[in-house]
Backbone bond lengths (Angstrom), bond angles and torsions (degrees), N, CA, C in turn:
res aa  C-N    CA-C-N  psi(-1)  N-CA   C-N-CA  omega(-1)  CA-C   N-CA-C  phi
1 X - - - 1.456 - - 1.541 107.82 -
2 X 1.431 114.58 141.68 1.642 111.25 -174.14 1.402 87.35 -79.15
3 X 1.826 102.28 177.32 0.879 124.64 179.18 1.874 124.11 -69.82
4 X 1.401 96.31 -24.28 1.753 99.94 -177.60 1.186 87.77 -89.79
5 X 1.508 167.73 -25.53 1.189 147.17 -165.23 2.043 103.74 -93.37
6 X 1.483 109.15 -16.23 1.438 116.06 -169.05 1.164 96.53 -71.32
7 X 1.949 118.26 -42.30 1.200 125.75 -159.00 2.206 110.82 -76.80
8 X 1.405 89.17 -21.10 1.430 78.85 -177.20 1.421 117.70 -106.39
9 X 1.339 90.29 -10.33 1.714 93.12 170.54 2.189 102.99 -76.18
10 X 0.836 99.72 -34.11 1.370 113.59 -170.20 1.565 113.29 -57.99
11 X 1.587 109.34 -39.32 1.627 132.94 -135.89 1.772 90.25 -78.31
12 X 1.379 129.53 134.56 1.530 137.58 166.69 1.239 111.77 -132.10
13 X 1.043 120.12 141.54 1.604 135.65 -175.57 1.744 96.15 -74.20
14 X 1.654 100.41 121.67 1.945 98.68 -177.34 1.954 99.69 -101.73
15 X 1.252 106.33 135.32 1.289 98.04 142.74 0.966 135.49 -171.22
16 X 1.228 71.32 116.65 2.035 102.55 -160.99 1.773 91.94 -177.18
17 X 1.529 126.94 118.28 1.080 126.77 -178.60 1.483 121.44 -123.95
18 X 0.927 116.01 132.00 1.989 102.87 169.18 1.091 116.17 -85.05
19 X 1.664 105.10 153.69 1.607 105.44 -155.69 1.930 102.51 -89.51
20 X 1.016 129.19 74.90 1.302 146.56 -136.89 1.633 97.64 -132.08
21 X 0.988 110.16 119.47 2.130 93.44 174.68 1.900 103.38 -89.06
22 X 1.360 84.67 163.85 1.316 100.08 -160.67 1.689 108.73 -93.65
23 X 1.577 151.44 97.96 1.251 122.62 -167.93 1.124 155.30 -71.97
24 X 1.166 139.99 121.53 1.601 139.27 -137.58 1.382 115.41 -39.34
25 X 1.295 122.08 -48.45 1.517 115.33 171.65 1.528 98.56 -64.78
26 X 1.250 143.14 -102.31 1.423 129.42 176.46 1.636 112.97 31.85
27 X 2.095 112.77 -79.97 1.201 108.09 169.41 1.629 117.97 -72.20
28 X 1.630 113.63 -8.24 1.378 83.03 169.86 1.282 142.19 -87.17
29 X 1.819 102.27 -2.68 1.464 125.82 -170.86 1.946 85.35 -90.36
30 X 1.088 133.99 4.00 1.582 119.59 -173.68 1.129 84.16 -114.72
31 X 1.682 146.86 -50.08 1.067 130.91 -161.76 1.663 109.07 -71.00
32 X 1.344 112.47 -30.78 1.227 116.90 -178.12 2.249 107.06 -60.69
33 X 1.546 102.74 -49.77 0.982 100.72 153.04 2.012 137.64 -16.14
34 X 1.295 92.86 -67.66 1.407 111.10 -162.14 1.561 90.16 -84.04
35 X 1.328 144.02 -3.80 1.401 137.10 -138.67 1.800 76.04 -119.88
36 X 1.300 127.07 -49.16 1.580 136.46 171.88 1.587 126.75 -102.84
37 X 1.762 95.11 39.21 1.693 110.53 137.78 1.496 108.63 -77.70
38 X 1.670 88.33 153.67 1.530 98.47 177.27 1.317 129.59 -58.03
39 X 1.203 164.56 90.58 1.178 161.52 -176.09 1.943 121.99 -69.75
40 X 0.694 102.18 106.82 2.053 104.82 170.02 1.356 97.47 -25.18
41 X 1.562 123.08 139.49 1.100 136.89 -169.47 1.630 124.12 8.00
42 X 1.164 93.38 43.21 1.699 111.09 -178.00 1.642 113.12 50.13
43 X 1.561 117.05 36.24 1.452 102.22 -153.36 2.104 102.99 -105.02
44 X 1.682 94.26 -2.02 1.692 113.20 163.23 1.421 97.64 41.40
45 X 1.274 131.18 55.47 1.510 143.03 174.90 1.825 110.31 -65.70
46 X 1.148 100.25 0.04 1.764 113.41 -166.76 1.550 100.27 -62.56
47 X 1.449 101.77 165.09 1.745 107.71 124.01 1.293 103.54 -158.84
48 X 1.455 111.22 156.72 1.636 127.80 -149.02 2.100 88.05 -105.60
49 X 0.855 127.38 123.31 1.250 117.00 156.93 1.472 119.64 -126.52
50 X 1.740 108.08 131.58 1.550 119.21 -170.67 1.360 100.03 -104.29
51 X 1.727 101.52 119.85 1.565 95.08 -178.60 2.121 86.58 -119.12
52 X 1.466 91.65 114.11 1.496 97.44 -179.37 1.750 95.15 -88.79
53 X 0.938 130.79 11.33 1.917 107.16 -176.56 1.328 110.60 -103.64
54 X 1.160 107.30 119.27 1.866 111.28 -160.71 1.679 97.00 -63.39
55 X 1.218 130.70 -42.89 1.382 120.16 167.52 1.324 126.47 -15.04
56 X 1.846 93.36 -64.59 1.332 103.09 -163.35 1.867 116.87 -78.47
57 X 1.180 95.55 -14.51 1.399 118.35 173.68 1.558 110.62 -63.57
58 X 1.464 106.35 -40.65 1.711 118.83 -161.97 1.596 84.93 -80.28
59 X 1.308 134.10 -47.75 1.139 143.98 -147.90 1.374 119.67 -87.00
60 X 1.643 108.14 -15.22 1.767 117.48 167.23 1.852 89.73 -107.20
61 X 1.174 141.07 -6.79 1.162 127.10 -176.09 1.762 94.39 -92.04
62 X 1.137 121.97 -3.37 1.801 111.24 -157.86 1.748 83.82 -105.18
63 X 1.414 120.41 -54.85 1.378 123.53 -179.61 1.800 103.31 -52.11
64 X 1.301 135.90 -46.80 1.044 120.04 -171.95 1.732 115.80 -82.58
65 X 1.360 95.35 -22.07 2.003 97.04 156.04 1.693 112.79 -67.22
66 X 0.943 117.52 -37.81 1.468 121.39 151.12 1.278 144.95 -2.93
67 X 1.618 78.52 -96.65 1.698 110.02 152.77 1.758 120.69 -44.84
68 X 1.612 105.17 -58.25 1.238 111.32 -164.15 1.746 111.53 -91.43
69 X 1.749 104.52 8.35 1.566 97.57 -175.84 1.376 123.05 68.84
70 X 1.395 127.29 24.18 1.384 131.02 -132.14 1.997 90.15 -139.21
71 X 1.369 118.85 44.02 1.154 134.04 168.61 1.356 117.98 -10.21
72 X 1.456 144.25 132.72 1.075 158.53 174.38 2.159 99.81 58.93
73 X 1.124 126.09 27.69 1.012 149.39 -164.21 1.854 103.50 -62.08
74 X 1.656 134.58 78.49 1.581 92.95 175.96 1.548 109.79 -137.67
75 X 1.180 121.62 44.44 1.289 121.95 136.79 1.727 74.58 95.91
76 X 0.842 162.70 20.23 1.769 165.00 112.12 1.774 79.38 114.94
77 X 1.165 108.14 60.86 1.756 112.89 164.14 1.202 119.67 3.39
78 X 1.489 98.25 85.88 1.266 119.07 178.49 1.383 120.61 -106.54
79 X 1.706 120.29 144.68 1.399 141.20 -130.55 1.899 91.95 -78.98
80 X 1.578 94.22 -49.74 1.840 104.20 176.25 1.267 117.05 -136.02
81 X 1.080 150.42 115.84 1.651 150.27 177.76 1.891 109.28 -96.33
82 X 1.020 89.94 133.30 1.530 114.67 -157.00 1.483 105.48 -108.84
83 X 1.610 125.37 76.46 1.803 111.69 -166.24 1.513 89.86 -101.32
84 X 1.579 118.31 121.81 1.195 121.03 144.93 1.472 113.88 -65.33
85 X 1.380 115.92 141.65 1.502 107.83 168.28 1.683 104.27 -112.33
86 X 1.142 105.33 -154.38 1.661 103.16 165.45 1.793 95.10 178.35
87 X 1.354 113.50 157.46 1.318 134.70 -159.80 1.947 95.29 -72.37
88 X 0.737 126.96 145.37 1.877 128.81 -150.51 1.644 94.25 -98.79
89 X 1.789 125.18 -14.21 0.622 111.68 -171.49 1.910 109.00 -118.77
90 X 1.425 82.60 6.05 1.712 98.90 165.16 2.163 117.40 -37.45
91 X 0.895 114.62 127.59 1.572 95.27 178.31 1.752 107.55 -81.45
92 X 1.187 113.30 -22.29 1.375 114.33 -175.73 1.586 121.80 -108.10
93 X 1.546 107.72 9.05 1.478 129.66 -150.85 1.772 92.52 -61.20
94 X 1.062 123.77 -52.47 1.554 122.51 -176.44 1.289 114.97 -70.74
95 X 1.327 136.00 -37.41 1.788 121.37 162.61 1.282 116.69 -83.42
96 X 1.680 125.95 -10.82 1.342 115.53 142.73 1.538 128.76 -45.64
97 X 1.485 119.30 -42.88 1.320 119.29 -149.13 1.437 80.91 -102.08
98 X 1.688 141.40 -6.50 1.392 107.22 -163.95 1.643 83.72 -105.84
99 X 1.649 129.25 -18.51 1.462 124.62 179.26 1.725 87.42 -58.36
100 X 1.216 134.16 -80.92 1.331 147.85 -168.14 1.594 97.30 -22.33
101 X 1.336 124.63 -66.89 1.091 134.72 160.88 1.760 127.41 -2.30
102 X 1.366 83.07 -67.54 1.374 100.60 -174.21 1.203 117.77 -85.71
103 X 1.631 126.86 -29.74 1.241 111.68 160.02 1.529 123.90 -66.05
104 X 1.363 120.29 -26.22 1.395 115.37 170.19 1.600 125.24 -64.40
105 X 1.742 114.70 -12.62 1.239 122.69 -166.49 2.047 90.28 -92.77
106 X 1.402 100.72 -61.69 1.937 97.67 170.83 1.482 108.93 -44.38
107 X 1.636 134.36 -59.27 1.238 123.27 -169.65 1.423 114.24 -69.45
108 X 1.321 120.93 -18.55 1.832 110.78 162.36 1.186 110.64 -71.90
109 X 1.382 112.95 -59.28 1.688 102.98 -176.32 1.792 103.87 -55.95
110 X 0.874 116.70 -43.28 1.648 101.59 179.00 1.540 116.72 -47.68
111 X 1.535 103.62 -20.24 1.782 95.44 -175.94 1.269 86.93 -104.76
112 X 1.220 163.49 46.37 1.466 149.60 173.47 1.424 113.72 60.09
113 X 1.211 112.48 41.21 1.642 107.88 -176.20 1.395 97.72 -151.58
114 X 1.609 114.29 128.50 1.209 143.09 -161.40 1.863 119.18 -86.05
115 X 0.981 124.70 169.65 1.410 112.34 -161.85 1.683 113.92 -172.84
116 X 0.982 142.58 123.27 1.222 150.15 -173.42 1.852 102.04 -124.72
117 X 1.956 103.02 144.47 1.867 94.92 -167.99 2.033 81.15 -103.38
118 X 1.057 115.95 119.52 1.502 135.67 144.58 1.488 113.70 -49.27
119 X 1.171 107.55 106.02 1.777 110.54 177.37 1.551 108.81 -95.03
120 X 1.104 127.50 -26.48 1.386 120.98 -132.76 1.504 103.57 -63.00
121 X 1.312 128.66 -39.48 1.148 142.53 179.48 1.610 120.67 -31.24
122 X 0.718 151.86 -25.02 1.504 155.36 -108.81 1.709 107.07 -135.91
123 X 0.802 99.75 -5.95 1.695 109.42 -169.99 0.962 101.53 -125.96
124 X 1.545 133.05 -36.02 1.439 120.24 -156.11 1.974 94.64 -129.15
125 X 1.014 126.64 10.60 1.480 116.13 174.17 1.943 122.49 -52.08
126 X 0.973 89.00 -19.08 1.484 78.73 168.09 1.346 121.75 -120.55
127 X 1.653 101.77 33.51 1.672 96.63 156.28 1.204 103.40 -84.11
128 X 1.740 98.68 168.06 1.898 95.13 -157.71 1.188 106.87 -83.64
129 X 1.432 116.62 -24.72 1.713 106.64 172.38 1.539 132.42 -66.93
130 X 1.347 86.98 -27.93 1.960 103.69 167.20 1.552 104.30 -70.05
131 X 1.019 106.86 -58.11 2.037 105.09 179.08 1.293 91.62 -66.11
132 X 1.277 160.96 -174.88 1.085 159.52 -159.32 1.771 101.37 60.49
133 X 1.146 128.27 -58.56 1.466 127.38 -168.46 1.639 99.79 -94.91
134 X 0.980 105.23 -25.20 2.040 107.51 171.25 1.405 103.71 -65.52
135 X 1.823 125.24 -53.41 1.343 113.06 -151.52 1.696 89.51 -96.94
136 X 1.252 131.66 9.57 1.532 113.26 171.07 1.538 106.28 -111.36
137 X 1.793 113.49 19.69 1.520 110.73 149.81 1.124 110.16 -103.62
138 X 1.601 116.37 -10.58 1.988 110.01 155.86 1.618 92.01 119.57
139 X 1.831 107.08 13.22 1.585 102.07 -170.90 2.011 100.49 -94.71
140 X 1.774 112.80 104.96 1.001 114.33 154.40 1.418 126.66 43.58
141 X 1.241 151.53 136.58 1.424 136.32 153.72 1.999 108.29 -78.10
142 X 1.157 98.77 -33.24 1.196 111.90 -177.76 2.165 121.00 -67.73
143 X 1.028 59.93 -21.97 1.744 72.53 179.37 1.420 135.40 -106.34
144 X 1.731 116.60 129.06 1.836 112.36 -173.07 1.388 76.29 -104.97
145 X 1.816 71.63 157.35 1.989 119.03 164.71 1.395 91.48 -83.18
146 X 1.644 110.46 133.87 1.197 112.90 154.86 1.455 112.03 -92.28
147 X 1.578 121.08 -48.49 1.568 125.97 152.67 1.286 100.25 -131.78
148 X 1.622 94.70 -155.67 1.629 115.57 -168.38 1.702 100.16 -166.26
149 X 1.451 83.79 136.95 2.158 94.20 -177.30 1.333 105.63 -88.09
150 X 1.346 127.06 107.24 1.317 122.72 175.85 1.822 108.47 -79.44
151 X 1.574 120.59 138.55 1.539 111.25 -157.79 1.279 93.03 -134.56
152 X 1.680 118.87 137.41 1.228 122.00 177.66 1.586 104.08 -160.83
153 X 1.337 123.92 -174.51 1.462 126.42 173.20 1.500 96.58 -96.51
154 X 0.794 140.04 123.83 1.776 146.75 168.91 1.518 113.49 -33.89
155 X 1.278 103.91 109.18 1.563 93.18 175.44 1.851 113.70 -115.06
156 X 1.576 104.64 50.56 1.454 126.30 -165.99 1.095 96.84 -179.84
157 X 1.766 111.00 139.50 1.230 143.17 175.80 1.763 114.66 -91.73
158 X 0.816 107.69 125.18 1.954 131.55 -169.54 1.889 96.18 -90.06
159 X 0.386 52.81 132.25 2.234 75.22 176.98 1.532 84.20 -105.49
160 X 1.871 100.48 158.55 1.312 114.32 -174.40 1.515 79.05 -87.81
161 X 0.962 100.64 160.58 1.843 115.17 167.10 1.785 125.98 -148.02
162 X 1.818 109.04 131.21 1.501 96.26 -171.20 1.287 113.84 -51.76
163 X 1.428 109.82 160.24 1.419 135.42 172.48 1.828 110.59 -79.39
164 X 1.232 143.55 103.02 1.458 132.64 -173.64 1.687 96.98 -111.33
165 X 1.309 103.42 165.91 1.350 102.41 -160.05 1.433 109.65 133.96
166 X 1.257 119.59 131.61 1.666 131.57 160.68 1.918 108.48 -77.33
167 X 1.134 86.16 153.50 1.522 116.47 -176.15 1.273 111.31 -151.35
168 X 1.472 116.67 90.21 1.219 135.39 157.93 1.842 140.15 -69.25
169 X 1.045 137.16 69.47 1.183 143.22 179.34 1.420 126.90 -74.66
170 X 1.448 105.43 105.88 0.959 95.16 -179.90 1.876 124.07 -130.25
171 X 1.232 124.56 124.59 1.206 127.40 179.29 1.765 145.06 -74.79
């Protein structure tokens, strides 16, 4: 089996992280990743923002427990969180950001570094306390999170697990 098919058959959502920093090339080979997902008419309306300061991480995860009533809420404390946003009036802005997504989740696990996709965002970005903690990481007024890659070294072991799902072939 090549190596890109090892990596995605392989790839599990971690969460549970060690408090371990992550090294700059590392995120720069993931950001580069997510920078050459496919985009809708190639028009890459995104922007990827890496907020490595676990503070600030704890501190948009506490407002969106907040928001969502979602008590002791923190995003499984992760080392760097990675929110693509995209322009709200993008036509393809949400299967842009979840392709983007996914290559950043294969290119961590390809470097040994684990990753879970954060949804919560997506519904509620323009409550004002959520925008308030979006535009003082420099993310747009104009622009929703569809998710966010939470990135850490795995501090939990993944079991293989069946695949469920139909598979239809037809000739």
């Amino acid at each position: 089996m090549n190596e890109t098919m090892q990596t995605i058959l392989t790839r599990r959502s971690t969460r549970k992280f060690q408090n371990k920093p992550i090294p700059e090339a590392d995120l720069d080979q993931i950001i580069q990743a997510a920078l050459h997902a496919p985009s809708g008419m190639g028009k890459q309306t995104w922007q990827f923002t890496v907020v490595k300061n676990r503070d600030k991480i704890q501190r948009l995860a506490a407002v969106i427990a907040r928001v969502l009533g979602r008590e002791g809420y923190d995003m499984y404390a992760p080392e760097v969180l990675i929110i693509p946003s995209n322009d709200k009036e993008s036509r393809f802005g949400k299967e842009d950001n979840a392709c983007a997504l996914e290559n950043i989740f294969l290119a961590a696990h390809s470097l040994g570094i684990g990753s879970v996709w954060i949804n919560q965002l997506q519904n509620i970005c323009d409550d004002a306390e959520i925008r308030r903690e979006l535009t003082a990481l420099g993310i747009p007024e104009n622009h929703i999170v569809y998710g966010m890659a939470a990135l850490g070294y795995p501090d939990d072991v993944k079991a293989e697990k069946a695949r469920i799902g139909r598979v239809v072939v037809v000739e």
